[in-house]
Every structure is written in C-alpha cells, then in structure tokens.
N, C-alpha and C positions, 0 to 999 in steps of 0.2 A: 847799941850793939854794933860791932864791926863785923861785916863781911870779911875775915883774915886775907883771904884769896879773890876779892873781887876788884876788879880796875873799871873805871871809867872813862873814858876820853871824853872831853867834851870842851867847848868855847864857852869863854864870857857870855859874850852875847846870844849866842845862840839859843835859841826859845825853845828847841826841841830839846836839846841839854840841861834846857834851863826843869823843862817838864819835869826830868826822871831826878833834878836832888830836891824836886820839891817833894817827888811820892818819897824818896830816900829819909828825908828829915821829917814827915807822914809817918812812916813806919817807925821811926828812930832807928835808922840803919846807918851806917856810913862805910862807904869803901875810899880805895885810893884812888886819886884823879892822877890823869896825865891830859895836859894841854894842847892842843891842835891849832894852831893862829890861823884862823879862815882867811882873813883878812891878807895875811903873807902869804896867800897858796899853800901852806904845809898840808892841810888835806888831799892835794896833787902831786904831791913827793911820793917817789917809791918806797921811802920807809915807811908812811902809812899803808899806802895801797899795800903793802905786804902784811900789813895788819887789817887792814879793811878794806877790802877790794871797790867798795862800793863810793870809799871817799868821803866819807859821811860823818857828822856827830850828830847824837851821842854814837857811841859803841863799849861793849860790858862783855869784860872776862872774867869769868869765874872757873878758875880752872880750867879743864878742854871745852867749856862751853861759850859759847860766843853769842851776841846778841845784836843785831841792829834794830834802828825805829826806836823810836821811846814809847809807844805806845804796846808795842811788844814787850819792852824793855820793866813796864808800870806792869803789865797783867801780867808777866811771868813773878815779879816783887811780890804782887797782890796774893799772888798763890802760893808763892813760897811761904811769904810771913803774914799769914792772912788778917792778924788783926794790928791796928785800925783797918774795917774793909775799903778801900778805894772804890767801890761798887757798890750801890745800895740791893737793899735783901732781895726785891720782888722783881720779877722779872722786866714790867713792863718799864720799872724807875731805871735798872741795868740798864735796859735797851737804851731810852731818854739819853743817860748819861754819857754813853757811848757816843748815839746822835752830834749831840754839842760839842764831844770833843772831835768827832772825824770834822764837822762841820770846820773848827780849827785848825787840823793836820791834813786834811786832806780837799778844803776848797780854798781856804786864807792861804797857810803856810807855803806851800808847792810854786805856786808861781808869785809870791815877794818873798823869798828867801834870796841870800847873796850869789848865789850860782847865776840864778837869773837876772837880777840885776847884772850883776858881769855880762851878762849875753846881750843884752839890752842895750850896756854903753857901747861894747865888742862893736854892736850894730847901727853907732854912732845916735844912740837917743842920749840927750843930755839929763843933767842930773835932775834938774828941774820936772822933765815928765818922768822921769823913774819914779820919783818920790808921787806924783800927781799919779801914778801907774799901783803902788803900793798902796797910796791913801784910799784909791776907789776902792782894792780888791777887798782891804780890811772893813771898810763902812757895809761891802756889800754882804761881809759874812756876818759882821756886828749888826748887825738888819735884823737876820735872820736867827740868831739867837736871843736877840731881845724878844723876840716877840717868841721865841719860845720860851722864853725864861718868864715871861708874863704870865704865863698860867702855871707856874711852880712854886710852892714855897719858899719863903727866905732862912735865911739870909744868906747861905751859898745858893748853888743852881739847883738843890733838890732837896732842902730843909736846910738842919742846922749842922750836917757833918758835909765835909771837904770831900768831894769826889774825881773821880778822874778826869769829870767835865770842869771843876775850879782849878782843875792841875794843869789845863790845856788855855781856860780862860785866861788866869792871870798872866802869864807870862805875851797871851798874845797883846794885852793891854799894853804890856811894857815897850813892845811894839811900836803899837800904836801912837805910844805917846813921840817915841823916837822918829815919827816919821810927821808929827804934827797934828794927828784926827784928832778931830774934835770929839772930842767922849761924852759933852753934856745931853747928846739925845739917848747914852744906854744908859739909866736909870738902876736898873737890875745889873748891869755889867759893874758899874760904879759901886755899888752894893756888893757885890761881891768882892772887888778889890778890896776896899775899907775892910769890910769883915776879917781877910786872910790877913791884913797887912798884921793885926794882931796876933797872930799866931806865928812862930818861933820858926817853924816847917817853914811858910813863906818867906820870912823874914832873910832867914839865912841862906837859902838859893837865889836870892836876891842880884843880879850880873854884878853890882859896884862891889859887892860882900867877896865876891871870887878870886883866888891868888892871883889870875893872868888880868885880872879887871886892869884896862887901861883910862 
C-alpha cells in the first residue's frame, strides 16, 4: 500500500531513518523519500530548515501534517494502520517495549549521533576517541537491554512478532557494528538481528539497499 501523499526525508545511514522504513516495510506501506546528506551539512541548509526547522531525519509529510522523531513517526503508522501491531497487546509487554526502545533513542542515540561527533572533533578530540567515545555509550546501553531481554521470550525482544523494541534494536546494531563493538557478549541482541534479517521489512530498510547509499 502507498501512502499517495506521504514524504519522507531521511539519510542512509541514519538509524533513526533507518527505524521508521523498517515499521513502513512492517506495515507494508511505502511513501516517497527525499534525501538529506548529513554527512555534507544539507540538514544545516535553509532549504531544509524551511522544511524542518529542527534539522533533523527522519521527518514525514502527509499532507498539512508534519512529523518529527521516528518514534512519533512509528506510533502515529501504528495507529493509523494498526495491523501488523508494532506494540504487543497487554499493557505491561507495551510498557517493556517501549523501555528498550527509549533505552535506544534516548540513552544510545543522542549523544553518538553525527552532530555530536562534529562537536567533539569541533573541540579538537580526534577520531580515535570519538569512536572509543561511541563504542562505550553503545556497550553501556547494549548492557542494559541484554539483560533485559534475558528474561523475555524469543526470538525477537517480546516473542515471535517484531516490535517497536526490534525496530529500534536492529538498526542500532548496524551501528554498532560500524563503530567496531564487539557484539559477541549480547547473545539475545545477536538473536534478534538473525531472526529479522529474514524477514523482507528488515531486509529492505537495510542502509546499503537505500537510493542515496554510498
């Protein structure tokens, strides 16, 4: 199904981008993408800022409606086209789910995203501790969801269906691997990658699979 009137902005690489066309290929939805090169500052251009004052990917138009955060951008999808649900049924598995993915979006993400690292070299740290700087933050959240994911069923983070918490997981793995972590102590994170990689959703929001992929 196509959203006729929905756009998306988003970057290859970008993990929070990467989030919203995994729930997109999840629903079986697709909209039109337009490309933002982080990497060249175009998110710093006043042509974006006139679009997105915030500077940000993702971001989603749907008409006069506008969206930032992907995490906004998944539970607004979730409710519009509610089945498959990105959110398990009972409240307390919702809550869980939610858990792991802020764990993701808002202890990982935020300080090793590329704004930050620009601020970082900006302030004359080299490339070598950036990367030593990103490796910790990610081990320290990958800690933390292992051992939450140790007392939850497999084979995603909450049984057998893909939740907003594997929407947020896997792409931060891809991360991960780009910066070097060693992934052999998350056991359940490893499990979970494997599992999604089969599935067509994952597969095709995949950074290399993306038109601007360099």
């Amino acid at each position: 199904m196509t959203n006729s009137d929905a756009l998306l902005y988003g970057y290859f690489r970008s993990t929070a981008a990467y989030r919203v066309r995994i729930a997109l290929g999840l629903k079986g939805l697709s909209a039109e993408t337009k490309f933002v090169h982080l990497r060249k500052g175009e998110q710093a251009q006043q042509a974006y800022r006139d679009i997105n004052p915030a500077g940000l990917v993702p971001y989603w138009i749907e008409g006069d409606f506008r969206l930032a955060q992907s995490l906004a951008i998944i539970e607004y999808l979730d409710e519009m086209h509610p089945a498959p649900p990105l959110l398990p049924s009972s409240p307390r598995a919702r809550a869980i789910a939610r858990e792991i993915a802020l764990v993701v979006t808002s202890d990982i993400h935020p300080i090793g995203n590329l704004r930050v690292l620009n601020r970082l070299a900006e302030m004359g740290v080299d490339e070598a501790a950036r990367t030593t700087w990103s490796q910790h933050w990610i081990k320290v959240g990958f800690e933390a969801i292992e051992a939450r994911l140790a007392h939850l069923p497999g084979p995603f983070a909450l049984g057998e269906q893909p939740t907003v918490a594997d929407i947020c997981i896997i792409p931060q793995v891809f991360n991960a691997r780009r910066f070097g972590v060693d992934l052999s102590p998350y056991k359940r994170i490893l499990e979970i990658d494997a599992t999604a990689s089969g599935l067509k959703a994952f597969a095709m929001a995949e950074p290399s699979r993306q038109p601007d992929a360099e």
